[in-house]
C-alpha positions, 0 to 999 in steps of 0.5 A: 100489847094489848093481851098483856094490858088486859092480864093486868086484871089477875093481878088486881086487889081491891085496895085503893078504889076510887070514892068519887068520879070526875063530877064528885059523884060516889061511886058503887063498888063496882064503878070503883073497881071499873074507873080504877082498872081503867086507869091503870090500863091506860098508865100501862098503855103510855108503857107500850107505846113509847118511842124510845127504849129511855121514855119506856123504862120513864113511864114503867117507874111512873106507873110502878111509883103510881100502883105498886100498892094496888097490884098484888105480887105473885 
């Protein structure tokens, strides 16, 4: 699971990224691509770890809904 997670970088773009962090703060280019990548991991993760086949495919709409612009096609 976690190889799959971590494969999700080659798929990245650039569009998107984050202005701010939590506290407001803008954040360098690098710090964008950084906190967005972590956000997607940790949607991706909420996938693999559901209890049940129904709740998986529930959070694989949700992260599709929620990224789907920010993950080229291949």
């Amino acid at each position: 699971m976690t190889h799959k997670v971590r494969g999700l970088d080659r798929y990245l773009s650039d569009q998107q990224l984050p202005e701010t962090n939590e506290e407001g703060e803008r954040l360098k280019l690098e710090q964008a691509k950084r906190q967005r990548r972590f956000e997607i991991k940790s949607d991706a993760y909420k996938i693999y770890a559901s209890k049940t086949e129904e709740q998986a495919q529930q959070e694989l709409q949700q992260f599709i809904d929620k990224w789907e612009t920010g993950v080229s096609r291949v």
